[in-house]
C-alpha positions in Angstrom: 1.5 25.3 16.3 2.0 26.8 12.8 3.0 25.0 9.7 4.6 25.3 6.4 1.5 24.5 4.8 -1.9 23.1 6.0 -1.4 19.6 7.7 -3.1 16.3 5.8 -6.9 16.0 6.7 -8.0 13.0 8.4 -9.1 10.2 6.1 -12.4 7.9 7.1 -14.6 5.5 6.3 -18.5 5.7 7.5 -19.7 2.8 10.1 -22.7 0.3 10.0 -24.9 1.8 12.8 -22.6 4.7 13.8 -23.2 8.2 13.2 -19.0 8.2 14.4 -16.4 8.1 11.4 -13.5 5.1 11.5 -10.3 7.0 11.4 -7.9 5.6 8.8 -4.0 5.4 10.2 -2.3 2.9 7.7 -3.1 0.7 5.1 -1.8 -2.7 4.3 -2.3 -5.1 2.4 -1.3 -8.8 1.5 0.2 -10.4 -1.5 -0.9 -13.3 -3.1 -3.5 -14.7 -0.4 -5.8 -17.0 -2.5 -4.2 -20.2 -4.6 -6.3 -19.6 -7.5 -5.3 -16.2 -8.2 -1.6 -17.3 -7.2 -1.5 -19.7 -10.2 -3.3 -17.2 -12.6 -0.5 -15.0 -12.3 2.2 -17.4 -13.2 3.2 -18.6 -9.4 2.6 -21.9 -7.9 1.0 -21.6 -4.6 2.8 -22.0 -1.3 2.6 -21.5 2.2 5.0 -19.1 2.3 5.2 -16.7 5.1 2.6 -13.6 4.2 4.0 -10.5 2.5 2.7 -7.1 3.1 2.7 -3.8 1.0 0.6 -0.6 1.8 -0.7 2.7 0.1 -1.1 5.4 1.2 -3.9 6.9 3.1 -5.0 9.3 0.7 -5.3 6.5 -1.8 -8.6 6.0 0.2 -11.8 5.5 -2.7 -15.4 6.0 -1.2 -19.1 3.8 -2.0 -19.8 6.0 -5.2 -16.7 7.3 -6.1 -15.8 8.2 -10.0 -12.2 7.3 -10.2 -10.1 9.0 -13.1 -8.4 6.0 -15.1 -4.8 6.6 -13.7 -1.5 7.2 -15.6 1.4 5.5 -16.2 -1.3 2.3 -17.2 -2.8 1.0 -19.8 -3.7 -2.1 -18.1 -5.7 -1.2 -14.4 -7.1 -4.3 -12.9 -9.7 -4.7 -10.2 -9.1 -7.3 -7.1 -11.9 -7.8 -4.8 -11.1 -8.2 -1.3 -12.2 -8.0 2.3 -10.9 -5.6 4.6 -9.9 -6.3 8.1 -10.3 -2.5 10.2 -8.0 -3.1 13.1 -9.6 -1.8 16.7 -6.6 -1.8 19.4 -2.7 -1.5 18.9 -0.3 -4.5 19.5 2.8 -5.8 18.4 4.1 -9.6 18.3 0.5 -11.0 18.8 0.1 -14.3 18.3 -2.4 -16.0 16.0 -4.6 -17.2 18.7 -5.0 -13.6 20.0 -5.2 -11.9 16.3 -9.2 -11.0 16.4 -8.9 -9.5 19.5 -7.9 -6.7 17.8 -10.1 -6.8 15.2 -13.0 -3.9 15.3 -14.7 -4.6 11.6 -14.7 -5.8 8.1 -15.4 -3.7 4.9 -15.5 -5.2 1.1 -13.0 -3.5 -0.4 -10.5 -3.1 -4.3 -7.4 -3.5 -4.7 -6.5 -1.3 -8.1 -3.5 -2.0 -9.8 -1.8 -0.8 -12.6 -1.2 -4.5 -13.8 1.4 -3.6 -16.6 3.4 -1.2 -14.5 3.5 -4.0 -11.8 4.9 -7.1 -14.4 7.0 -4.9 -15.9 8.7 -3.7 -12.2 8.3 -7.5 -11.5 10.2 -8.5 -14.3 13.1 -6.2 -13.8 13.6 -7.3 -10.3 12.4 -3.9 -8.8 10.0 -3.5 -5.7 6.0 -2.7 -7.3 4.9 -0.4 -4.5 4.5 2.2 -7.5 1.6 0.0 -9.1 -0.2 -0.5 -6.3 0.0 2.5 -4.3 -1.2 5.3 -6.9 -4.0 8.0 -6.0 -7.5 6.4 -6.0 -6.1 3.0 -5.4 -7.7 2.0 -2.5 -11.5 1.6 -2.5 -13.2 0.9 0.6 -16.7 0.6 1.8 -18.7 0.9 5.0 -16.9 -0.7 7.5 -19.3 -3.8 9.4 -18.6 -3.7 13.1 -17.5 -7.2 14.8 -15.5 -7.1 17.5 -13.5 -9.9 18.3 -14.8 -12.1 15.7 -13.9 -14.0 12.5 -15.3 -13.3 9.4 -17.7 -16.2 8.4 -15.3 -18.8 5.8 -18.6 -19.5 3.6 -19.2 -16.2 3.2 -18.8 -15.5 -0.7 -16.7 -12.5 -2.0 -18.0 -11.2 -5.7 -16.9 -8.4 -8.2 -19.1 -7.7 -11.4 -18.0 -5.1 -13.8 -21.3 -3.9 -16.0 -23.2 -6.4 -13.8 -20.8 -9.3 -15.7 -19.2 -11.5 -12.4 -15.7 -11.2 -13.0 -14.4 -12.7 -9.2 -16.6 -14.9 -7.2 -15.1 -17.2 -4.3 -15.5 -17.9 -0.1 -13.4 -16.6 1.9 -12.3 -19.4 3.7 -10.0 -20.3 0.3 -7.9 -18.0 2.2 -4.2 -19.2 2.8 -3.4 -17.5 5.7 -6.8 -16.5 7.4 -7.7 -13.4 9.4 -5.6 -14.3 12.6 -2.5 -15.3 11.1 -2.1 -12.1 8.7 -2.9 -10.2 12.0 0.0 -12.3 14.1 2.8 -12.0 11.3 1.9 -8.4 10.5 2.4 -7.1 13.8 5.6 -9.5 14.5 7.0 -6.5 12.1 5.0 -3.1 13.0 3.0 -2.5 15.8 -0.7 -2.0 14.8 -3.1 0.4 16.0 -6.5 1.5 15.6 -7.6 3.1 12.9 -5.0 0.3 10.3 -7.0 -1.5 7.5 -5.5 -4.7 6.1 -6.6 -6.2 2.6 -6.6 -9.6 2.9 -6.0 -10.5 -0.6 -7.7 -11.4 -4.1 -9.2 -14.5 -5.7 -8.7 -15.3 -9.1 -10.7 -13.3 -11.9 -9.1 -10.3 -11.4 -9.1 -8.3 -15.3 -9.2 -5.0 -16.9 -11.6 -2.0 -15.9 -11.8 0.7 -18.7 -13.8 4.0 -18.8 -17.0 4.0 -18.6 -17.2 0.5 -16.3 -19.0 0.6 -12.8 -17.5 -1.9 -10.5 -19.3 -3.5 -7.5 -17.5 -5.8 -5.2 -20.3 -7.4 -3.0 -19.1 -9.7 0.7 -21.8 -11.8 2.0 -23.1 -9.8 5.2 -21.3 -6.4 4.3 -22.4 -3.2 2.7 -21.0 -3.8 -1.5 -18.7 -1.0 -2.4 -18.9 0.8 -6.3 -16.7 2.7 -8.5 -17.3 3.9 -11.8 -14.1 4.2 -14.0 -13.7 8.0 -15.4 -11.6 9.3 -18.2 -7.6 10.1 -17.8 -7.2 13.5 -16.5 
């Protein structure tokens, strides 16, 4: 087949153990997941039904990656998280059947241009565009476990400079792993190769030039980033 223009390359993430790739389809990713950081940006926590946004696939950040400090920001925020990488498609799958399709787990950040997104926020307007910039999504080696939860007292930690910044358990969670999975796919069918963020504790702050960021999950490989210059 010929094209306009070269199609998109395939994006991946490396494996634990494999010499194979994990093929990235989709990414989503949950709002406002832990109570903590619900209240530390102005909400009061509920258990309200989950709701999604994604980036796009090319937003995809690497273990060791320099990012350039985006525009349109002068206020980028880091939000530690862990990654659900989804093994098998289904749709409308209920709760007690969500890790069934899960293949791994991945510590992951969630970048945000923080003022960009308040400022959207406050004018009533959707915030995709503060979340879903180039170099947004960092991801790190994907942990395989089939069919299995993540362990709840397994702690999830960001340190900027070696200075903690987020440090929680997973199991603070609102919805856990096998809800999100159940009420994402009552709307989209998911299929292998979709990474979900799960959602941030509270801590999450400012990242400048210069700063290295590590977000370490107990029992995963740690992903880092060092913040570059604008272009």
């Amino acid at each position: 087949m010929n094209y306009l223009f070269d199609p998109m390359p395939t994006f991946s993430i490396p494996v634990q153990g494999e010499e194979r790739q994990f093929p990235v389809r989709r990414i989503f990713c949950v709002g406002r997941n832990y109570a903590d950081h619900i209240k530390e940006m102005g909400f009061q926590p509920e258990r309200e039904p989950p709701f999604f946004f994604t980036k796009p696939v090319d937003a995809l950040v690497a273990d060791g990656s320099t990012i350039p400090y985006p525009p349109l920001t002068e206020n980028l925020h880091h939000e530690a998280e862990l990654v659900i990488a989804i093994g098998k498609s289904g749709a409308d799958i209920p709760a007690s059947e969500g890790l069934d399709y899960v293949y791994g787990y991945a510590s992951g950040n969630d970048l945000t241009r923080r003022d960009l997104q308040f400022a959207l926020r406050d004018r009533g307007r959707p915030w995709d565009w503060s979340k879903g910039f180039d170099a947004s999504a960092v991801v790190g080696t994907i942990t395989p476990m089939p069919g299995k939860e993540f362990p709840g007292e397994a702690r999830i930690q960001l340190t900027v400079n070696d200075e903690s910044r987020q440090d929680a358990t997973i199991d603070t969670l609102i919805w856990k792993i096998p809800e999100i999975i159940a009420e994402l796919s009552a709307s989209v069918t998911i299929m292998p190769g979709d990474l979900v963020f799960t959602g941030t504790p509270a801590g999450v702050g400012p990242l400048v030039p210069g700063d290295v960021c590590t977000v370490r999950i107990d029992g995963l490989a740690p992903v880092t980033v060092r913040i570059g210059p604008r272009k």
